[in-house]
C-alpha positions, 0 to 999 in steps of 0.5 A: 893471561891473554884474552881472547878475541870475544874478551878484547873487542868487546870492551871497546864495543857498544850498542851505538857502534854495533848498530851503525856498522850492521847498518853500513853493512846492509847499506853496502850488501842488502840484508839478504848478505848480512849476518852476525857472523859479517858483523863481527868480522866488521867489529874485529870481534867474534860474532858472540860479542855482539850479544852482550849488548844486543840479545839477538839479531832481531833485536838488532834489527829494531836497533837499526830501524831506531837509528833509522828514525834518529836521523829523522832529526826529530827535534828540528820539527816543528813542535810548536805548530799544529798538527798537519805541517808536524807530521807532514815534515816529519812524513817527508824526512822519514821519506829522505832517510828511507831512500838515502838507505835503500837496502833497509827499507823492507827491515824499516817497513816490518818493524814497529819502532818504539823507541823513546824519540820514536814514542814522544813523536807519536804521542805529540801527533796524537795530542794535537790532533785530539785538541783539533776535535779527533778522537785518539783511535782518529788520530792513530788511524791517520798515523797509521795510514800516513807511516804507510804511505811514507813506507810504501812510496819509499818501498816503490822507489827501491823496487823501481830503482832495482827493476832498473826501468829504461826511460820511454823510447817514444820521442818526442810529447805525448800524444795530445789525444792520449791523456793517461800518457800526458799524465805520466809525462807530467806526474813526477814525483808523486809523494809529496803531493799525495802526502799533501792531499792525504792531509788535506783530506784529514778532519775531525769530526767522524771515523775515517773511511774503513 
């Protein structure tokens, strides 16, 4: 009897594969072109297929924002050490991977990840930061604010390289009087010294700033 196209290519399919085509494809076209009709194509497969594995396309969407934290290299961090640099490094490689993906970060940035590595990483922040004096709901505020930061600093480094801005046309430095221009010229990436001051400015000790 011959199978058909659903039944052969979904015995060679599984959740890990499915996830990193749908991420090629967005990678490649945006997540304005995906669908599941795209991935099935890409898979050889119908498009069917692809749910007995994942149950729906929003499920996929999680799928991917998961694979998106494995590459986090989650276990070359520094589990070992106090809280601060932990989640600095952890900010700055989360940082790296968004912008090595670009058309996934607004998919990233609307979802919250709740897989296992994903979890045991949260968990582990929360429970140095409680030993070093912050309450659990302190410590889950400063997670919070710090993943928004990571998230929109990578948000604004897509908008930007979308907007396609041409450099200035002002040759030369700024003006010596104009310091606001003196300031553009030497800021430079900001993200790494924000996340650095953010942290600085985390103690224990009382509620953080509503």
């Amino acid at each position: 009897m011959a199978q058909t196209r659903s039944e052969g290519g979904r015995r060679g399919l599984t959740r890990e594969l499915i996830t990193s085509t749908a991420l090629g494809l967005i990678d490649e076209a945006g997540s304005a072109a995906f669908s599941m009709r795209r991935l099935g194509a890409a898979l050889g497969v119908d498009a069917s297929a692809v749910y007995w594995h994942l149950h729906s396309q929003e499920e996929l969407y999680e799928a991917i924002a998961a694979a998106l934290i494995d590459e986090v290299d989650l276990a070359g961090l520094p589990w070992d050490g106090p809280w601060a640099p932990f989640l600095q490094e952890y900010s700055v490689r989360l940082h790296e991977v968004l912008l090595r993906h670009p058309n996934a970060v607004v998919l990233f940035a609307s979802r919250s990840v709740s897989s296992p590595p994903a979890v045991r990483a949260a968990t582990h922040a929360v429970e140095r930061m409680v030993e070093s004096g912050f309450t659990p709901g302190q410590a889950m505020q400063a997670a919070f604010a710090l993943r928004a930061f990571t998230v929109g600093a990578a948000l604004d480094a897509v908008a930007r390289s979308a907007v396609d801005l041409p450099p200035s046309t002002v040759p030369g430095p700024p003006p010596v009087d104009n310091l606001l221009a003196q300031g553009v010229a030497q800021a430079g990436d900001y993200f790494r010294a924000g996340l650095a001051a953010m942290l600085r400015g985390l103690r224990p000790g009382g509620p953080l700033p509503e």
